[in-house]
C-alpha positions, 0 to 999 in steps of 0.5 A: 391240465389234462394228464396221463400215465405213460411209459417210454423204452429205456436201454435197460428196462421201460421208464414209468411215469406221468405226462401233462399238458402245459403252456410253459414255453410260451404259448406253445401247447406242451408235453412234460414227462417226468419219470415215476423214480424221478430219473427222467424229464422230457418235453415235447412239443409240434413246431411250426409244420406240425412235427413233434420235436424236443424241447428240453429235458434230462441227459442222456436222452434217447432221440426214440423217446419223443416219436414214443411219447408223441404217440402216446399223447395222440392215444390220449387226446 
């Protein structure tokens, strides 16, 4: 399991936190955010044409989100 540091861009303030690699939809390589304060849970995922797209997660939820955090994992992989 490969994991990292991240940060995404809140309306208020940045959401700190950590990101790691799984297998838990299927066999769909995923992304898991979770939130250092425990506020936030987000998971991405490429579909089939290779875009990154929301899986699940915490509401409400900032549709920037996913853009800002896929590119976070390309940095990282």
């Amino acid at each position: 399991m490969r994991q990292f540091r991240a940060t995404l861009t809140g309306t208020d303030s940045t959401i700190a936190g950590i990101v790691k690699s799984t297998t838990s939809f299927g066999s769909k390589n995923t992304w898991q955010f979770h939130s250092i304060d425990d506020s936030l849970h987000l998971v991405i995922a490429k579909d089939t044409d290779g875009h990154w797209m929301r899986l699940t997660g915490t509401e409400p939820y900032l549709s920037g989100w996913t853009d800002e955090l896929a590119e976070q994992i390309v940095k990282h992989s």
